[in-house]
C-alpha positions in Angstrom: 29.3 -34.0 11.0 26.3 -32.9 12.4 24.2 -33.7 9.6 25.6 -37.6 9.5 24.9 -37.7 13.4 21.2 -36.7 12.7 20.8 -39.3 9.8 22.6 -42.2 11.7 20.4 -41.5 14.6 16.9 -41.8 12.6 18.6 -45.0 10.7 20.3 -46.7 13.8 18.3 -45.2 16.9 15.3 -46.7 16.4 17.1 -50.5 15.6 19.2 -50.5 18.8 15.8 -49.3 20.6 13.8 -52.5 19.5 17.0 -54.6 20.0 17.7 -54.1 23.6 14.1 -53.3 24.4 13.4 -56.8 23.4 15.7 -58.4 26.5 14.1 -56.3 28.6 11.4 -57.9 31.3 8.6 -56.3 31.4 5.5 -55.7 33.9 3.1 -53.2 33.9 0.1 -51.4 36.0 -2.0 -49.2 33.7 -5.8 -49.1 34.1 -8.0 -51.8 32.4 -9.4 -49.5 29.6 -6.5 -47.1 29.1 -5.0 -48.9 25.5 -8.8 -48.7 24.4 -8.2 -44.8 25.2 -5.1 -44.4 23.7 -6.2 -46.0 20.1 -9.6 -43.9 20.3 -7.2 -41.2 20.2 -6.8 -37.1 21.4 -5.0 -37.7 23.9 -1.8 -35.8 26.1 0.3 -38.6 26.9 2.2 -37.2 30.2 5.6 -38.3 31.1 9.5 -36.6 31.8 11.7 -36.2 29.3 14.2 -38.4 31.3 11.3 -41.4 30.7 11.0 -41.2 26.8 13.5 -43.7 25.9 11.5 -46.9 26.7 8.0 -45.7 26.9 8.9 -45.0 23.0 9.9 -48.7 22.8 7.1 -49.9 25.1 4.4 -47.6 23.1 5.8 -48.0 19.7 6.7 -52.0 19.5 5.3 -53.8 22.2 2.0 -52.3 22.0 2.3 -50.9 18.1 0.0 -48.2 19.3 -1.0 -45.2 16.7 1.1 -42.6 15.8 1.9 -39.6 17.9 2.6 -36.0 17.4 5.5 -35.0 19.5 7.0 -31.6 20.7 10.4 -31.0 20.6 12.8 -28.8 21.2 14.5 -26.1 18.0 18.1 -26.9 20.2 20.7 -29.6 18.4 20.0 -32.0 20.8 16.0 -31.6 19.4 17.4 -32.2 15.9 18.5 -35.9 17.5 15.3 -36.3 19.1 13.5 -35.0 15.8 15.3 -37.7 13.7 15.1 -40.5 16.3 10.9 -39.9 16.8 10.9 -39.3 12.5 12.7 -42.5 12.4 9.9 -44.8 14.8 7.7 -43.7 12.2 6.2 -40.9 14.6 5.5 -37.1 13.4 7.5 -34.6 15.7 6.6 -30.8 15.5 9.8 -28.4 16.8 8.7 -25.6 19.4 7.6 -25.4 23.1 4.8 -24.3 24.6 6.7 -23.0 27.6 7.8 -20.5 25.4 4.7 -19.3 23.8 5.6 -21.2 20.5 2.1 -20.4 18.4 3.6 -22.6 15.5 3.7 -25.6 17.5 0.5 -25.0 19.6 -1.4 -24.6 16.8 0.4 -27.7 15.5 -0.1 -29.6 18.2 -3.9 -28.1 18.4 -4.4 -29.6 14.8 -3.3 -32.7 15.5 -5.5 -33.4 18.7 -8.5 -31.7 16.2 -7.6 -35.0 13.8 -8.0 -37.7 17.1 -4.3 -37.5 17.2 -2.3 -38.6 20.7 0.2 -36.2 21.2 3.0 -36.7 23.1 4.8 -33.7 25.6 6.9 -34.3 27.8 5.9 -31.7 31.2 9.4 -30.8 32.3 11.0 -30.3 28.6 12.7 -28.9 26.4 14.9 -27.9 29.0 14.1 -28.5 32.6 13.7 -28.3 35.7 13.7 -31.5 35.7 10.6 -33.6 37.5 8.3 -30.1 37.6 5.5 -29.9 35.2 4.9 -26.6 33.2 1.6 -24.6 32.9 1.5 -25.2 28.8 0.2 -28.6 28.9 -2.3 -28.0 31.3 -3.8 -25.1 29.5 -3.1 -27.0 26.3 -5.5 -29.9 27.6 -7.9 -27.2 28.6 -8.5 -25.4 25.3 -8.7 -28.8 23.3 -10.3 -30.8 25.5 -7.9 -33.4 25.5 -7.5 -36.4 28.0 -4.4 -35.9 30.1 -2.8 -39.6 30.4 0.4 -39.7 32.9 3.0 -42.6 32.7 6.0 -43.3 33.9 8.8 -46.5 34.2 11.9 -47.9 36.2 14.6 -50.3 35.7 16.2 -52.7 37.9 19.5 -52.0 35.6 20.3 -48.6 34.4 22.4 -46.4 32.8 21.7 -42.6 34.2 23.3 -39.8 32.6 24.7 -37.3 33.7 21.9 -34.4 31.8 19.7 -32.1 33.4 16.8 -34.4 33.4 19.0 -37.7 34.5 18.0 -39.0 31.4 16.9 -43.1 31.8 18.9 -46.2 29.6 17.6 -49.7 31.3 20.9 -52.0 30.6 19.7 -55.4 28.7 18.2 -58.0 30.5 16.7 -55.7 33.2 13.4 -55.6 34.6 11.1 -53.2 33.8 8.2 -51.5 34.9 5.6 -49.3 34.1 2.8 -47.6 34.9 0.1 -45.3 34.1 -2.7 -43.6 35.9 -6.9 -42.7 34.2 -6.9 -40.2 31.8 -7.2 -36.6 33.5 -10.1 -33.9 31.7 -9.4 -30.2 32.5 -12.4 -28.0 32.2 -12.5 -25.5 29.6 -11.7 -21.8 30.7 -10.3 -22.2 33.9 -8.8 -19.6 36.0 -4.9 -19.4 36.9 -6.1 -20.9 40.2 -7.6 -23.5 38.8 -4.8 -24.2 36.5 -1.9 -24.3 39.3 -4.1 -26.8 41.0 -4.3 -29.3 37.8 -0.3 -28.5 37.3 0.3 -29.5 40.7 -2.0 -32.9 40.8 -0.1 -33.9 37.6 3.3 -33.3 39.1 2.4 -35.2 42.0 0.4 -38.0 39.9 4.2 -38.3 38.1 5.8 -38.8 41.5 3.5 -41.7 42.7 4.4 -43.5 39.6 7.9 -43.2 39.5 8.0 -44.2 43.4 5.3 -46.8 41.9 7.9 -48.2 39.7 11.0 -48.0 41.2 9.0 -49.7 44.5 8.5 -52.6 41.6 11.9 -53.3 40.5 13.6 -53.0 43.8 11.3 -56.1 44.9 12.6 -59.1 44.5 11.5 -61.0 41.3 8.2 -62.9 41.8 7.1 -60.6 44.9 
C-alpha cells in the first residue's frame, strides 16, 4: 500500500499542485535581480519545511525556473516528498546534513559544483520547527554558494496539525511572497562566526513570514 501511495503521489501530487495553485492570487516582494540569480544558478534557496508546498508551485510553474536538487529526508514521509519533488520534474537526494549525512553533502556539494540551485529546507527533516540548523550555513560556506531566503502566506489556509504546521492555501486565496538578497558566507569561518550567520538567517525567515502574513491580512488593494 505503501508503494501505490508513493506512485500516486509523483503522478497526482504535482497535478492537484498546478490546479489549485492556479486560483490562487498572487503578489510578491523579492529583490529586482534575484530571478536573474536564481537562473545563473548555485544557489541555497532558504525556506521552512512548513513553506514548500507553494513556493514549489510558485518556483516550478509560475516562474518555470531551473531545476533544483533537494534534500530530503530517508523517513516514509521523505519517500512522499521524494516522489512528489521526482514527479515536478526536480532531482531529490535522501539524507540530512543535520545528521552528518556525507552521501548527501557530497551530493548536494556536486550539484552546486554543476551551477545547480539546491533547495534545503533550515528547520527539516524533522524539526524544531521555525529554527535554522548549523548544516546549511557551513554548507554555503565550504561551496561558496549564495544563501537566498523566502518565505509565503495565505489569506486562506489549511494548517495541519505536524510538527512544522505544515502550509495548504485553500483555492481562491491570496497569496504572498517574499524573498530577501542572496546571503555569501565567507569560507572557513569559526563556530562564532557560524552561530552568527545561523542566527541572521533565522531572523531574515521571521521578517518574511511577519512580511507576508502583514500582506494578506490587509485588506485587498491596500
Amino acid at each position: 500500500m505503501h508503494a501505490l501511495m508513493v506512485s500516486l503521489t509523483a503522478r497526482v501530487g504535482p497535478l492537484l499542485l498546478r490546479i489549485l495553485g492556479s486560483t490562487n492570487r498572487i503578489s510578491v516582494d523579492i529583490p529586482p535581480d534575484l530571478i536573474q540569480s536564481i537562473q545563473e544558478g548555485g544557489n541555497i534557496l532558504a525556506f521552512w519545511h512548513s513553506r514548500l508546498f507553494y513556493l514549489s508551485y510558485y518556483y516550478t510553474y509560475r516562474q518555470r525556473l531551473p531545476r533544483v536538487t533537494v534534500l530530503l529526508s530517508r523517513s516514509r514521509d521523505g519517500d512522499y516528498a521524494y516522489a512528489f519533488a521526482r514527479g515536478l520534474g526536480h532531482h531529490a537526494i535522501r539524507g540530512s546534513t543535520r545528521r552528518g549525512g556525507t552521501r548527501a553533502l557530497k551530493g548536494l556539494m556536486k550539484s552546486l559544483a554543476e551551477g545547480s540551485n539546491i533547495l534545503i529546507t533550515p528547520d527539516g527533516p524533522r524539526g524544531p520547527a521555525f529554527k535554522v540548523q548549523r548544516g546549511l550555513i557551513w554548507l554555503a560556506s565550504v561551496t561558496g554558494a549564495r544563501i537566498i531566503p523566502a518565505s509565503y502566506d495565505a489569506s486562506s489556509k489549511w494548517v495541519l496539525n505536524s510538527w512544522d504546521r505544515f502550509m495548504i492555501p485553500r483555492p481562491f486565496s491570496r497569496i504572498h511572497i517574499a524573498a530577501d538578497s542572496p546571503t555569501q558566507v565567507p569560507p572557513e569561518i569559526d563556530d562564532i562566526q557560524l552561530e552568527a550567520f545561523r542566527l541572521q538567517l533565522e531572523s531574515t525567515l521571521h521578517h518574511l513570514d511577519q512580511l507576508c502574513n502583514a500582506k494578506v491580512c490587509a485588506s485587498p488593494g491596500t
